[in-house]
One Martini backbone bead per residue (centre of mass of N, CA, C, O) as a GRO file, in nm:
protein
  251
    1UNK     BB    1   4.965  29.198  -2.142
    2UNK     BB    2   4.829  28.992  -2.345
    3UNK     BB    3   4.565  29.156  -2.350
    4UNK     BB    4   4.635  29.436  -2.439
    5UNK     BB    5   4.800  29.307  -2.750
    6UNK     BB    6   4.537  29.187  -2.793
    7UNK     BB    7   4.396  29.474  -2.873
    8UNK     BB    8   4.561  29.554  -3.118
    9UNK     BB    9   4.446  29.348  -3.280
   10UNK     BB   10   4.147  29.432  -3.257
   11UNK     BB   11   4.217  29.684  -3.449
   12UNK     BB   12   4.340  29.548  -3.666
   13UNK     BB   13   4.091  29.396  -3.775
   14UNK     BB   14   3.882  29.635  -3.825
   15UNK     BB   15   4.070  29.794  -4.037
   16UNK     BB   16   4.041  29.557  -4.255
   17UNK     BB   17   3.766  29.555  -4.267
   18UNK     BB   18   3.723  29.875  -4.351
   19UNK     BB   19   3.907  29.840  -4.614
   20UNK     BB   20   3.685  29.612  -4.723
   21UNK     BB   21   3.449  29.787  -4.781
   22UNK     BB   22   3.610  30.059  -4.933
   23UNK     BB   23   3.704  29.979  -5.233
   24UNK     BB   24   3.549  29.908  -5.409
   25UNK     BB   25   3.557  29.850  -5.795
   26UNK     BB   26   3.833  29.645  -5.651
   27UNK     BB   27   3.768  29.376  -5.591
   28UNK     BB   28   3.968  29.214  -5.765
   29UNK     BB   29   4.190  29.289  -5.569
   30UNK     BB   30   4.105  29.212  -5.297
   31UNK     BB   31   4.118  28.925  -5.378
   32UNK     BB   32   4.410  28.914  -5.504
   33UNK     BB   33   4.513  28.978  -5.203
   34UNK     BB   34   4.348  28.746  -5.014
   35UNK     BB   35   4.494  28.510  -5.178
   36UNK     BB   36   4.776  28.562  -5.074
   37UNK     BB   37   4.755  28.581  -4.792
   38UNK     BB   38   4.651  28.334  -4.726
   39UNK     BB   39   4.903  28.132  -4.859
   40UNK     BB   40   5.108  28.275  -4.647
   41UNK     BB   41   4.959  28.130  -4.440
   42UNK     BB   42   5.000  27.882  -4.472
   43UNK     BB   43   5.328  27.830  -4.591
   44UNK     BB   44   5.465  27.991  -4.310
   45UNK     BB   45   5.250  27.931  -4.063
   46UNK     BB   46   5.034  27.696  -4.049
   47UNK     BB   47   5.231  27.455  -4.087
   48UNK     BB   48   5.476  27.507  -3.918
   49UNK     BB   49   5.283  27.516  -3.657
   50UNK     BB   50   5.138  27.177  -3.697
   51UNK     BB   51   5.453  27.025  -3.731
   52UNK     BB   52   5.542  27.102  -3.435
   53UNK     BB   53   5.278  27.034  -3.269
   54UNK     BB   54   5.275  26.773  -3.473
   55UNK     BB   55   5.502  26.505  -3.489
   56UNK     BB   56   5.325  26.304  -3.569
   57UNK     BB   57   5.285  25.942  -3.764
   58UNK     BB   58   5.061  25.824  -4.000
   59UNK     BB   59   5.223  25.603  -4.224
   60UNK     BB   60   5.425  25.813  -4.315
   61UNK     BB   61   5.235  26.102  -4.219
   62UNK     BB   62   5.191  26.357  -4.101
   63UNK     BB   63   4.922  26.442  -3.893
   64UNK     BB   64   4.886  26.769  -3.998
   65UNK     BB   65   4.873  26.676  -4.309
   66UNK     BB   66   4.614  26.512  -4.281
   67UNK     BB   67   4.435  26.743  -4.182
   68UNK     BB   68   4.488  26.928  -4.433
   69UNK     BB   69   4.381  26.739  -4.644
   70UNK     BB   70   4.100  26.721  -4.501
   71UNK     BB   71   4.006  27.007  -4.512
   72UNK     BB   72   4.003  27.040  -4.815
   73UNK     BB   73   3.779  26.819  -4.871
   74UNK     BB   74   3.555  26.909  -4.730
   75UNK     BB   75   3.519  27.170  -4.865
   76UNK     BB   76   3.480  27.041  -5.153
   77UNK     BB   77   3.218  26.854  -5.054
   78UNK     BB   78   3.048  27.061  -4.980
   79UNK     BB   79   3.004  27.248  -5.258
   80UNK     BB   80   2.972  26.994  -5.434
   81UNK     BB   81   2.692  26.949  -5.265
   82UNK     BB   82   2.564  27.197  -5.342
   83UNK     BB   83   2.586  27.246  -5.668
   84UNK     BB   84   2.386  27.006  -5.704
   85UNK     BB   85   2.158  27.156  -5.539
   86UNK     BB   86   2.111  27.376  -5.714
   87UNK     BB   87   2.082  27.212  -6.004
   88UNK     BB   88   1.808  27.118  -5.908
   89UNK     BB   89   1.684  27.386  -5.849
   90UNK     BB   90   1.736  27.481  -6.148
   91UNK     BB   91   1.508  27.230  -6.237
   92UNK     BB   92   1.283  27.304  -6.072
   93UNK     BB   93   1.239  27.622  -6.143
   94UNK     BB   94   1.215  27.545  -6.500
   95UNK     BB   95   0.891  27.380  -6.392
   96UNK     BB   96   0.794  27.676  -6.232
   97UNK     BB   97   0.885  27.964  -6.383
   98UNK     BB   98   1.166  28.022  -6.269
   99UNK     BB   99   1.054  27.996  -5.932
  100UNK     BB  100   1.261  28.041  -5.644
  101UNK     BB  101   1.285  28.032  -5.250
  102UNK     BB  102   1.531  27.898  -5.153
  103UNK     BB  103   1.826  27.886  -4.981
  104UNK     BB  104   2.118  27.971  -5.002
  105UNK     BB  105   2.364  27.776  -4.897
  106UNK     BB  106   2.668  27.924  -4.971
  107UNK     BB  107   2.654  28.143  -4.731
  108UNK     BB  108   2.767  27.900  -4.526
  109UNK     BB  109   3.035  27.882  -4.632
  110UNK     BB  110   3.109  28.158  -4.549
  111UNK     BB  111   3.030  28.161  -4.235
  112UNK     BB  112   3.262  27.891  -4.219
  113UNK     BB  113   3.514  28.035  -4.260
  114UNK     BB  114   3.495  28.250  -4.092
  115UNK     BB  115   3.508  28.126  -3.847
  116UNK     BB  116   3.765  28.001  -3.857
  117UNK     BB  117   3.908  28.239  -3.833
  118UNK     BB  118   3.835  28.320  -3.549
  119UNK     BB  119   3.958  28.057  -3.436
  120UNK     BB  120   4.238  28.167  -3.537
  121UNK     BB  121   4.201  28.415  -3.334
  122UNK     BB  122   4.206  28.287  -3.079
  123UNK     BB  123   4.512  28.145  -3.128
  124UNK     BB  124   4.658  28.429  -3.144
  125UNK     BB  125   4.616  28.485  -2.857
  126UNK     BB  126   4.682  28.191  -2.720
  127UNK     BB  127   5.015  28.256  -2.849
  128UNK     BB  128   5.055  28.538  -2.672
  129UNK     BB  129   5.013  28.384  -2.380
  130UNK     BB  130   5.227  28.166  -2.403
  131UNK     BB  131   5.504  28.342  -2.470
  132UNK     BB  132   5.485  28.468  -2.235
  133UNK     BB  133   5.544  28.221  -2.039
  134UNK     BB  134   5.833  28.231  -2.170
  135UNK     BB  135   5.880  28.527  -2.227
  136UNK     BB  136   5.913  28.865  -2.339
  137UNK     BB  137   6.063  28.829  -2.583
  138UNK     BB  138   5.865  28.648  -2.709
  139UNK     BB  139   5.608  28.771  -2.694
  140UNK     BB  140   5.714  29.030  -2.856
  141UNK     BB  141   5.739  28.859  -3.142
  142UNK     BB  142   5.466  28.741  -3.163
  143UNK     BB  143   5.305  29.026  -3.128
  144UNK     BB  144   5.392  29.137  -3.394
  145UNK     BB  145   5.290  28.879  -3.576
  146UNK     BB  146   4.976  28.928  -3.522
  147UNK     BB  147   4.914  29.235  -3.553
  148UNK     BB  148   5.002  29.246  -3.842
  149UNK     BB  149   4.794  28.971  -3.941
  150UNK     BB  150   4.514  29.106  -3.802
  151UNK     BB  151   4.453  29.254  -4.099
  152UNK     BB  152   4.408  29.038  -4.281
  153UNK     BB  153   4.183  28.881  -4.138
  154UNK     BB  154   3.984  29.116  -4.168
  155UNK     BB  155   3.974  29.127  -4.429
  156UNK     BB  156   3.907  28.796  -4.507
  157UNK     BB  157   3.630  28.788  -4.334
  158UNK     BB  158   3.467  28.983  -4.534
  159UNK     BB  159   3.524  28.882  -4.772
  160UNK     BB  160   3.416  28.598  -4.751
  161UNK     BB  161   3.111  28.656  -4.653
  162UNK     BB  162   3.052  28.868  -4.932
  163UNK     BB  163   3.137  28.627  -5.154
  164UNK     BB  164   2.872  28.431  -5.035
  165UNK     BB  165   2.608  28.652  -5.023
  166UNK     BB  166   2.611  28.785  -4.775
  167UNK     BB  167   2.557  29.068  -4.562
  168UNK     BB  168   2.688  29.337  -4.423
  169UNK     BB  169   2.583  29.263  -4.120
  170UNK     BB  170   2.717  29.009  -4.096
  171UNK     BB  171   3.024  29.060  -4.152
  172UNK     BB  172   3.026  29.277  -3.911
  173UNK     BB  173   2.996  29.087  -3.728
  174UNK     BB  174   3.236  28.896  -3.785
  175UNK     BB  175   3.443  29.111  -3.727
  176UNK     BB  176   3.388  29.151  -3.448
  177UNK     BB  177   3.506  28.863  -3.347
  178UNK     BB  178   3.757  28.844  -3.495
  179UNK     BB  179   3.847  29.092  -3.303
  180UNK     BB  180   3.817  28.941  -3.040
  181UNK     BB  181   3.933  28.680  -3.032
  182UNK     BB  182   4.259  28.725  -2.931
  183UNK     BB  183   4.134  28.824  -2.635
  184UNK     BB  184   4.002  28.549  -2.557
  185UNK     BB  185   4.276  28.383  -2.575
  186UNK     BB  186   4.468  28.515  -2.389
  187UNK     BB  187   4.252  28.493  -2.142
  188UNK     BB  188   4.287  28.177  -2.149
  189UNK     BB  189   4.580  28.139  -2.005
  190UNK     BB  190   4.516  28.213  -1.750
  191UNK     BB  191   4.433  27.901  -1.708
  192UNK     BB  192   4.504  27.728  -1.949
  193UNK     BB  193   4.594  27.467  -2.190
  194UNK     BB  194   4.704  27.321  -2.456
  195UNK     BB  195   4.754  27.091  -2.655
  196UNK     BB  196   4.981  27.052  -2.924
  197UNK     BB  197   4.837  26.821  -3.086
  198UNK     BB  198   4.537  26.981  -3.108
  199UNK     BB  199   4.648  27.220  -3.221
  200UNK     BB  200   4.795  27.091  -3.488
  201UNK     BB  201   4.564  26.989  -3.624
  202UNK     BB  202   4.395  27.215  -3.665
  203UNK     BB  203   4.613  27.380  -3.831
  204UNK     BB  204   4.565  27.210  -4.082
  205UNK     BB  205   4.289  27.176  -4.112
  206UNK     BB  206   4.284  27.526  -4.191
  207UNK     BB  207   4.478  27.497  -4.413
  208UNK     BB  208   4.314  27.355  -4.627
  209UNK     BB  209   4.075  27.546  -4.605
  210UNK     BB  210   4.188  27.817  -4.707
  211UNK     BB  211   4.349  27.667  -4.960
  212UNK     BB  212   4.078  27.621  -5.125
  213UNK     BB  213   3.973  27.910  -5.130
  214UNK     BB  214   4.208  28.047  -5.253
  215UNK     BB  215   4.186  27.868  -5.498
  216UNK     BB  216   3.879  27.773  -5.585
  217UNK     BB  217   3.752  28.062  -5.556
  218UNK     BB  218   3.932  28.381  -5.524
  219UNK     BB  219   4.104  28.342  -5.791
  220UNK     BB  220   3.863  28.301  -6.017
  221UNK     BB  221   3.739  28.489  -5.872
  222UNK     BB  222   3.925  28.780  -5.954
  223UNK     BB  223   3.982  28.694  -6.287
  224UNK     BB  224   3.699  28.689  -6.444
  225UNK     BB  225   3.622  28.978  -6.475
  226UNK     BB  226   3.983  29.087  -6.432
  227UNK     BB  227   4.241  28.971  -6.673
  228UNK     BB  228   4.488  29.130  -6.464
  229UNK     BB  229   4.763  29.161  -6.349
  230UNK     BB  230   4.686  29.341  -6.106
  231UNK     BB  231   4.614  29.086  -5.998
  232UNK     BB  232   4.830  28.961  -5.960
  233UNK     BB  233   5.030  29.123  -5.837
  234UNK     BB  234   4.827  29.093  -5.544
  235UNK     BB  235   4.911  28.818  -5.477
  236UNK     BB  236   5.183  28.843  -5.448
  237UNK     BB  237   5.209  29.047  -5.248
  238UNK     BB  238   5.046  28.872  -5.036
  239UNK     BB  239   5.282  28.652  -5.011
  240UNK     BB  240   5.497  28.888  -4.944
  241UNK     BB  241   5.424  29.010  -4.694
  242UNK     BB  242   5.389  28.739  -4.504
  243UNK     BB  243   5.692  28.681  -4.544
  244UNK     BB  244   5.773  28.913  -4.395
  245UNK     BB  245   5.638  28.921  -4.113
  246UNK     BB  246   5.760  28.642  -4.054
  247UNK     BB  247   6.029  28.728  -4.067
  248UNK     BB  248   6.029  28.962  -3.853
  249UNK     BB  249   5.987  28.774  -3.609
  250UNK     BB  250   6.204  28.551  -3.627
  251UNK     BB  251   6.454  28.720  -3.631
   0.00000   0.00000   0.00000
């Protein structure tokens, strides 16, 4: 039963995956929308599952939320070192008639969210083959809340594969593992189990990660070509989708 409706997981990601390909010239929407998706996967599920699952404390300060702090920071020093990276190449570029074949690393930066994802649908399978084995009445309400939201995470995997400059066939192949991801981890269950506070780092971790990308990168392009409310109200409406989502699973 857990890998059958982690199928459907894998369907819904997909879904979103081919809806993030084709909205065309709505593009602005799509960050918007997909930046607020983000934030409310951090605030709704991934810190609340983060600080459940590792309740320990180190000098007085949850251990989930210094993952948290701890992924943030990771990708802002990627980033600035990127950069920095960059802009030596455009200093040697513009002693060179302007011509530089170097590859852009920021492409990485991409990939690497990406995978975070994937490996987020992991954990969403490998969520709904643990809740079976504590009874199917829960098992069937963590995978109402897994397949809901696993329409977004195929969103957000292409869309910011394709946002870092990656190519489409790319992004499809990522797209393709992330729908993948939860059906490989419900069938780890048969197996063995995480311990929760391995999950629960992880869990803030990339809690962090998504929360610097949808605030520093998605929201910035968002607004920057089209500073129009219809993209705020995209973002809000991704905030409130989430937090319906998890509101009628928990309830």
């Amino acid at each position: 039963m857990p890998v059958l409706i982690a199928a459907c997981a894998f369907a819904m990601t997909l879904v979103g995956g081919v809806v993030a390909q084709h909205i065309g010239d709505r593009r602005h929407l799509v960050l918007g929308l997909a930046a607020g998706l983000m934030l409310g996967v951090v605030g709704f599920d991934l810190l609340p599952e983060a600080l459940e699952n590792e309740p320990r404390h180190v000098f007085g300060v949850p251990a989930a939320l210094l993952t948290f702090v701890l992924g943030f920071l990771a990708l802002h020093v990627v980033e600035r070192s990127v950069a920095i990276h960059r802009a030596h190449e455009g200093e040697y570029a513009s002693h060179t008639h302007g011509h530089s074949h170097a590859h852009d690393p920021v492409k990485g930066v991409g990939l690497a969210a990406a995978a975070a994802l994937v490996g987020h649908s992991v954990m969403d399978g490998f969520a709904i083959g643990a809740a079976f084995q504590a009874g199917d009445t829960v098992g069937v309400v963590v995978a109402i809340a897994v397949v809901a939201h696993d329409f977004a995470d195929g969103f957000n995997t292409y869309t910011i594969t394709r946002l870092y400059g990656n190519g489409r066939r790319r992004a499809q192949i990522l797209l393709g593992a992330d729908a993948l991801a939860p059906v490989v981890g419900a069938a780890v269950t048969l197996a063995f189990t995480i311990p929760s506070g391995a999950l629960g780092a992880y869990l803030g971790f990339f809690a962090g990660f998504l929360l610097y990308l949808a605030t520093s990168d998605i929201l910035p392009e968002a607004h920057s070509p089209h500073p129009s409310k219809t993209t705020l109200m995209c973002t809000v409406a991704g905030v409130a989708l989430m937090w319906l989502v998890i509101g009628l699973a928990d309830s």
